[in-house]
C-alpha positions in Angstrom: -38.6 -14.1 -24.1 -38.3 -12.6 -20.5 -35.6 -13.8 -18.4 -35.4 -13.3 -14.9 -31.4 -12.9 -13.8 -30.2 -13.3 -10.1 -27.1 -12.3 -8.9 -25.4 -12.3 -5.3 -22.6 -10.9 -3.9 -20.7 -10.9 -1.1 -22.8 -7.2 0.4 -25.8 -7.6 -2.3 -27.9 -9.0 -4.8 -28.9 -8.0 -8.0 -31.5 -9.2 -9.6 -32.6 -7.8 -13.6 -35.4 -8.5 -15.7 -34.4 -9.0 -19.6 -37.0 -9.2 -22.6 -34.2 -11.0 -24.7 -31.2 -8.8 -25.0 -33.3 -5.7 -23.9 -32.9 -5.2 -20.0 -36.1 -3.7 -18.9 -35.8 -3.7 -14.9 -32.8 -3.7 -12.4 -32.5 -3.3 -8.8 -29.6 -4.2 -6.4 -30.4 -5.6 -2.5 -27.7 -4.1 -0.1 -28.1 -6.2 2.9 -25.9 -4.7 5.8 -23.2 -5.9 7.5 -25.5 -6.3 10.9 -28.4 -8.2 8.3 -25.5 -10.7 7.1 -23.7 -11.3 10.8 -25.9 -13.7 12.2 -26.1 -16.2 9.4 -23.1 -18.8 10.4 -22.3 -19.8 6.7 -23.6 -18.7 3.4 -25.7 -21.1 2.3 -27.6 -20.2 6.0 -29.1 -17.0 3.7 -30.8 -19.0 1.2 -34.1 -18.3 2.8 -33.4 -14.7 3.5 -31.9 -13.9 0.4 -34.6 -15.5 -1.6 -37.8 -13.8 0.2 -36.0 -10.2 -0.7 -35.9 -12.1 -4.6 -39.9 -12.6 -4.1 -40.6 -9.7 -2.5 -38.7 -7.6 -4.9 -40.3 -9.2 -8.3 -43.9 -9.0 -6.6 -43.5 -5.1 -6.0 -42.6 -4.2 -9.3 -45.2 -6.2 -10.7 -43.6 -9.8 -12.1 -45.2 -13.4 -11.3 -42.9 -16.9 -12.1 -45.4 -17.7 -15.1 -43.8 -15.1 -17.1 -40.5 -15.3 -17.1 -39.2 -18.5 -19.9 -36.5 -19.0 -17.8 -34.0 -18.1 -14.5 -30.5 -17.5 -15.0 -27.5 -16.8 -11.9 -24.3 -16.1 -11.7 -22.4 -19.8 -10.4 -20.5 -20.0 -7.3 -17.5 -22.4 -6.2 -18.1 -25.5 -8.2 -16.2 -28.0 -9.8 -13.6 -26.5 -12.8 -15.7 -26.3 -16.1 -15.0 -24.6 -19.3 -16.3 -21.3 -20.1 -19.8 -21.6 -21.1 -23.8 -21.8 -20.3 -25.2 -25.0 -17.4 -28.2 -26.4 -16.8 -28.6 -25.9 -13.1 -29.2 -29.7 -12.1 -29.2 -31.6 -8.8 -25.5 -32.4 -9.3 -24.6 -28.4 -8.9 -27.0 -28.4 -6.1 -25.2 -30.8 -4.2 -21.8 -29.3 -4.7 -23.3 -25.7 -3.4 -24.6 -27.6 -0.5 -21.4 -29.4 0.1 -18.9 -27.3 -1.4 -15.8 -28.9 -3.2 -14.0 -25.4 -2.6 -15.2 -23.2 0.1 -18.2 -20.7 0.8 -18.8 -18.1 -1.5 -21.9 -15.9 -1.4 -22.6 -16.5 -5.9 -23.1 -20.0 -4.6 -26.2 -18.3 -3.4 -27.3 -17.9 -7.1 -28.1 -21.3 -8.4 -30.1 -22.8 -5.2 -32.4 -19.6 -5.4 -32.8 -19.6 -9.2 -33.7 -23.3 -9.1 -35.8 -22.8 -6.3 -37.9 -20.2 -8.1 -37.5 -21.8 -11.7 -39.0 -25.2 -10.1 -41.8 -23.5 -8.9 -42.3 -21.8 -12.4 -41.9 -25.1 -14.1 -39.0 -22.9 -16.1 -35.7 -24.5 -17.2 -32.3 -22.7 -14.7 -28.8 -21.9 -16.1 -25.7 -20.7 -15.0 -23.1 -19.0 -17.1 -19.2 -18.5 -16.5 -19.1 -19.7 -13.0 -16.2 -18.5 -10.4 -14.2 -22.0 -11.8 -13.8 -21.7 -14.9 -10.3 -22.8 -15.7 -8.2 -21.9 -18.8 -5.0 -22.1 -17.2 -1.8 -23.3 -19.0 0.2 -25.9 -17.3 3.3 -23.2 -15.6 1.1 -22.0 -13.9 -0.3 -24.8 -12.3 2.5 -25.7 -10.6 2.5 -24.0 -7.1 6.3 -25.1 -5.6 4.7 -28.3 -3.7 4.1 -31.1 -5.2 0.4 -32.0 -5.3 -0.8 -28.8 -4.6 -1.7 -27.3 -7.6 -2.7 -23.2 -8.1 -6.0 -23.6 -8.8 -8.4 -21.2 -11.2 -11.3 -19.1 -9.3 -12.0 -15.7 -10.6 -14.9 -13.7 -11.6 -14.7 -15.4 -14.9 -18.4 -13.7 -16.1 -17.4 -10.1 -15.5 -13.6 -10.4 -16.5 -14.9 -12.3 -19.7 -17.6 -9.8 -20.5 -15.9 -6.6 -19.6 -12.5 -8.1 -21.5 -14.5 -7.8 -24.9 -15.8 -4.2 -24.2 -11.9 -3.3 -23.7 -10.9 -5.3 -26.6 -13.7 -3.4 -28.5 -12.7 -0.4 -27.4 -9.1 -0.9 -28.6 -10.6 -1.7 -32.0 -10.0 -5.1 -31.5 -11.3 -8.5 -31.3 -11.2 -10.2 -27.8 -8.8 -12.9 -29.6 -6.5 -10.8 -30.8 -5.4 -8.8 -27.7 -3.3 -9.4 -24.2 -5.1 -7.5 -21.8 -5.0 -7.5 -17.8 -7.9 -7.3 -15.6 -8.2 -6.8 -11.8 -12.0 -6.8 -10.8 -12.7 -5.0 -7.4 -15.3 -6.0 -5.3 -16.1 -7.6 -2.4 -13.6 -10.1 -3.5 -10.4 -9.2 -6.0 -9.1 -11.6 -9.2 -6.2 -10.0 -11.6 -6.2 -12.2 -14.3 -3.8 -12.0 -17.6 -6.1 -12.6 -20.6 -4.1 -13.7 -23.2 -5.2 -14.0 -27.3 -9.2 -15.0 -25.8 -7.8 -17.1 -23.0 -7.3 -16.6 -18.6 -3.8 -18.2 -19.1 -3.0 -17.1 -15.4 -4.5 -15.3 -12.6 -4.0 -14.4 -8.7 -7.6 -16.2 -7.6 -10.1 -14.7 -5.7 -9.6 -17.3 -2.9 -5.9 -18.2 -2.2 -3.8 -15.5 -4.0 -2.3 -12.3 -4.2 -3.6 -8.9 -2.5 -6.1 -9.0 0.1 -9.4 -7.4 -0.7 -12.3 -6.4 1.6 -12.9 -9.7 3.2 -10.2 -12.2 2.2 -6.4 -12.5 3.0 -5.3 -13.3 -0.1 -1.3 -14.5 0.2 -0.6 -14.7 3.5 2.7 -15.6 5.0 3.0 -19.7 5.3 4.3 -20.0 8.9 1.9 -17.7 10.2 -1.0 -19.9 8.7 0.5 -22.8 9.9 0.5 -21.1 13.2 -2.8 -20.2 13.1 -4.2 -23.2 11.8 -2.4 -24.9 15.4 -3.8 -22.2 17.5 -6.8 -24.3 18.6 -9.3 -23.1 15.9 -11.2 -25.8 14.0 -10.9 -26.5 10.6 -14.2 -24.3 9.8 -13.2 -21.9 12.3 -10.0 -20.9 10.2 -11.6 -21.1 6.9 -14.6 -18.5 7.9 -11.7 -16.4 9.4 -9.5 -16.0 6.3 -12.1 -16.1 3.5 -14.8 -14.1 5.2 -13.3 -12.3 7.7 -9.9 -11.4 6.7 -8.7 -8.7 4.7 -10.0 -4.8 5.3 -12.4 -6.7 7.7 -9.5 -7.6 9.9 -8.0 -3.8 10.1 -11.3 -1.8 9.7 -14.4 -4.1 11.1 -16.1 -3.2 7.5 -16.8 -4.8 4.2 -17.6 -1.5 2.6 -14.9 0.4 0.3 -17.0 3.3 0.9 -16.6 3.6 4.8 -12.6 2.6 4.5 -12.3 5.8 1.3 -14.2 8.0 3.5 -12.9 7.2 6.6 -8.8 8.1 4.9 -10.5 11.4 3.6 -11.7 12.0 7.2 -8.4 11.6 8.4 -8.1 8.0 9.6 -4.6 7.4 9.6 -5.2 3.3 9.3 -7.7 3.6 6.8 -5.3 5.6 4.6 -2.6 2.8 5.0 -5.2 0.0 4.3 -6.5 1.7 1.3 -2.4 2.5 0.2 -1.9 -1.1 1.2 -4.6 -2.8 -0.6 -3.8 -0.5 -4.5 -0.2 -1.6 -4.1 -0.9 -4.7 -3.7 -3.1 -5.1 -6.5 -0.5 -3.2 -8.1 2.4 -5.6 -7.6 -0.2 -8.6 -9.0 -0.5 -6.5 -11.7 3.1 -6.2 -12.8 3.6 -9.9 -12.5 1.2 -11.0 -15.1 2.4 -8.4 -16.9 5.8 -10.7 -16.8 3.9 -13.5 -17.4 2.6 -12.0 -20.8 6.4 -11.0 -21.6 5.0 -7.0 -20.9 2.9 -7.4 -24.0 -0.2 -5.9 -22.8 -2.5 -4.0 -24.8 -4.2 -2.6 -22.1 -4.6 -2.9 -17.7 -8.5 -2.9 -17.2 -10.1 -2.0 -14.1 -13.6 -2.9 -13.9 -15.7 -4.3 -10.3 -17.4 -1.9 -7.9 -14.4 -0.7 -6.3 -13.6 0.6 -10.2 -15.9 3.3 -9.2 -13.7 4.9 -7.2 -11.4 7.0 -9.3 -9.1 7.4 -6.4 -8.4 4.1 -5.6 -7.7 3.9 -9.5 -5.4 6.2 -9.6 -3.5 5.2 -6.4 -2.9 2.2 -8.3 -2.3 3.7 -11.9 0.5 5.0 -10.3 3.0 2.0 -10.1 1.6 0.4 -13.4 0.9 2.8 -15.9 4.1 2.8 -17.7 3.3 -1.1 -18.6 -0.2 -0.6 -21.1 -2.6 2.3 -21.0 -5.3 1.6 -18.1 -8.8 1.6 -18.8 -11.6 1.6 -16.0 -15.4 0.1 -16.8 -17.0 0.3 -13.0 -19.3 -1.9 -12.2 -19.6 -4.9 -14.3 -21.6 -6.6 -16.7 -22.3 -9.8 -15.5 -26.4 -9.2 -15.7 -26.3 -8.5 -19.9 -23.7 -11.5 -20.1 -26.3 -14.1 -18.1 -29.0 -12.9 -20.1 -27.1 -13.6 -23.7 -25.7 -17.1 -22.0 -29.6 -18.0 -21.0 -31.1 -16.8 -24.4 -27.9 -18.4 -26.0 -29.3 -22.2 -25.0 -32.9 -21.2 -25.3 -32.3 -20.5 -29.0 -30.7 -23.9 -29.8 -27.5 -24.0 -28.3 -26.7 -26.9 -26.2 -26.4 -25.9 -22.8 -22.9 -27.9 -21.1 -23.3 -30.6 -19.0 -22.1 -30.4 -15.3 -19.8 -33.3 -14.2 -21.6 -35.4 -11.7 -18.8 -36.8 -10.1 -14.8 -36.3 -9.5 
């Protein structure tokens, strides 16, 4: 069976062609900051986003009719277990009306339905950004009512979790691992015995990353949130244009690395900033997991960078050896969650309604 997998991010999308488990063509869209700036929110580069999809599949030879189905990585929807969705009109209507903010893998089901519909193809999505294992501690967020909520890059962390547990000799259930994946966005989650007991989210916690504040001090928020901004002014401003954005005008861990080796004396503290950060995340899961860790995994596109690795091996190696797996494998892991349904699994229902 081909399978045609689609996969934004925040700077790019992938998109992979996969003759069952076999992947048999790749590429990855960057799209610029200067290409992204003019779209006012995400969804706003649906129609861009999918053209580069069309034109992409139609230069390397590949029409709709072949392809059995269309699989994407999910955005910000509603909490789910871990596991493989129909795309239906119910997660369409959350990714246009988003119970949880923009985020640019929101991107991924609208243009895999859009191209699966015109195929006459069944869509899925597998492991979305909500999946929620969370035990009940660490719900509780020091207000009542406000509960810490679970958003991370559940596919990759899940996926690259099993290659570190397999590497350790080890079955994914039997091991307490942490994982920080770096990208455009940054979760550090504890994986505990098969499970994402706790995390810092991608959205509202811990270290910054290249776009987002992460933690921020409360009475500054506050602060700005009375400045005279509107309510979608402040959101775009701290989960799309905070973080290294707010120091160095870039989303690109590149430019900030080669800017510090160049001699850029803020780019160097931003880069320090950002690894001890992630770093001090880091050491409280380890707490959370009674320093029982088997291993601290870094994986994500930032993992590529040996130096930033380093820079944060540095506080936290003495806790569990430190294993890097750049990149990710979220493309092989939508491709076994697709063929997974279209071999007889039931695919999960998505909730309709809160």
């Amino acid at each position: 069976m081909l399978l045609l997998i689609i996969n934004p991010g925040a700077t790019s999308t992938k998109i992979a062609v996969y003759e069952d488990e076999t992947e048999v063509f790749l590429e990855t869209i960057h799209h610029t900051q200067q290409e992204l700036g003019g779209f006012s929110h995400i969804i706003d580069q649906l129609g861009f986003r999918t053209g580069l999809v069309m034109q992409t599949l139609k230069s390397h030879g590949y029409t709709r009719d072949r392809f059995a189905a269309v699989c994407s990585r999910g955005g910000l929807l509603r909490h789910v277990p871990s596991g493989t969705y129909r795309i239906d009109d119910a997660v369409i209507s959350d990714i246009y009306h988003p119970p949880y903010g923009e985020h640019a893998s929101s991107l991924g089901p609208v243009i895999a339905k859009t191209l699966a519909d015109l195929a006459g193809i069944p869509a899925f999505l597998v492991d979305p950004v909500s999946v929620d294992e969370m035990i009940p501690l660490a719900r509780v967020s020091g207000f009542c009512g406000m509960e810490r909520e679970s958003f991370f890059h559940a596919l990759n962390q899940k996926a690259v979790a099993r290659k570190a547990a397999a590497s350790l000799g080890k079955p994914y259930e039997a091991v307490n691992l942490i994982v920080v994946h770096m990208g455009g966005g940054v979760s550090v989650a504890a994986h505990e015995k098969g499970r994402v007991t706790d995390l810092f989210n991608v959205k509202d916690d811990g270290s910054f990353s290249m776009d987002r504040g992460g933690a921020l001090p409360v009475n500054a928020v506050v602060n700005l949130c009375f400045s005279g901004k509107s309510k979608q002014e402040i959101k775009k401003l701290l989960g799309m244009e905070s973080g290294v954005f707010s120091y160095l005008g870039t989303r690109d861990f590149r430019d900030v690395e080669q800017r510090m080796l160049d001699g850029d004396a803020t780019a160097k503290l931003i880069f320090e900033a950002m690894a001890y950060q992630h770093a001090k995340d880091i050491g409280a899961l380890a707490a959370v997991l009674k320093f029982d860790v088997d291993a601290i995994v870094f994986t994500g596109g930032i993992a590529h960078s040996e130096r930033f690795c380093d820079e944060i091996s540095k506080y936290v190696k003495k806790i569990a050896p430190v294993l890097r797996f750049p990149g990710e494998e979220e493309m092989r892991s939508l491709a076994e969650g697709a063929l997974r349904v279209l071999r007889g699994e039931p695919a999960k229902e998505y909730p309709g309604s809160f």
